[in-house]
C-alpha positions in Angstrom: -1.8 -13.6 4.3 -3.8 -10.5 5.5 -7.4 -9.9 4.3 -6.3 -7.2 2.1 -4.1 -9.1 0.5 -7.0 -11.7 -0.4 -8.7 -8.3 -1.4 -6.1 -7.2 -3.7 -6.2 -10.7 -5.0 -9.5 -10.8 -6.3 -9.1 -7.1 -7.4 -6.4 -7.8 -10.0 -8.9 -9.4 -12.2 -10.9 -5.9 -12.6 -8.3 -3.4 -11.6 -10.5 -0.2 -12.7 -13.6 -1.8 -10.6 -11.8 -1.2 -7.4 -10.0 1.4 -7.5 -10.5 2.9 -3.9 -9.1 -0.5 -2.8 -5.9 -0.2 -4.2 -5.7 3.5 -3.1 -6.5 2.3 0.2 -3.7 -0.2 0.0 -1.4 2.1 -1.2 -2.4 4.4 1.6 -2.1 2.2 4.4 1.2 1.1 3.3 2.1 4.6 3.7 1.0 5.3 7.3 2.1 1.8 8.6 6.2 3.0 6.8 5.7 6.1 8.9 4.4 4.2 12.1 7.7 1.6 11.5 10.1 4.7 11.2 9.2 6.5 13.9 9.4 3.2 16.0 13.0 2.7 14.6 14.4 5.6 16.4 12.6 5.1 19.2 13.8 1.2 19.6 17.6 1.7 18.7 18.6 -1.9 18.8 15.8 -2.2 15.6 16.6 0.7 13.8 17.6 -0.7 10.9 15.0 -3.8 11.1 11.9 -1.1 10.9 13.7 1.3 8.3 14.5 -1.5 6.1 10.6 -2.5 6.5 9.5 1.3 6.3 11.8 1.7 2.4 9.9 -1.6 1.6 6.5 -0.5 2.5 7.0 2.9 1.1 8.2 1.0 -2.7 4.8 -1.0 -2.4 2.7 2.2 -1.8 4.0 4.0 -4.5 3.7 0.7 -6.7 0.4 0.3 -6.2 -0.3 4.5 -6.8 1.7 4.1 -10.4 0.0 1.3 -11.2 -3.1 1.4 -10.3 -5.7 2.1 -13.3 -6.5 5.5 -14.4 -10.4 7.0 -13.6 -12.8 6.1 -16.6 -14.8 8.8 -17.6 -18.3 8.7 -18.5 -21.4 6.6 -16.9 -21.3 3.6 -15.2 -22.8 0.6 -17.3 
């Protein structure tokens, strides 16, 4: 398991609390789908290896965007 899998791990128990982490997951799932694509039609006999990988990776960024917990407004405690 990565280390920001272990991150997102011990973020689920205070979702709001880190926020930016989950953003960043969601982020980086992102660029590594578009990385993966681009690398699919480069490396024919892959293709459909690093697309299948670039629709996964693209369901868990968006995921994580839906899901993740709406800014709290007011003051910090």
């Amino acid at each position: 398991m990565s280390r920001l899998g272990i991150f997102l791990l011990v973020a689920v128990r205070n979702p709001s609390a880190h926020r930016s982490l989950i953003a960043f997951a969601a982020w980086s799932s992102f660029a590594h789908a578009v990385v993966m694509s681009l690398l699919g039609f480069e490396i024919t006999s892959e293709r459909v290896g690093f697309l299948i990988g670039s629709a996964v990776l693209l369901v868990i960024g968006v995921t994580l965007i839906v899901l993740a917990p709406e800014e709290q407004s007011g003051q910090r405690a």
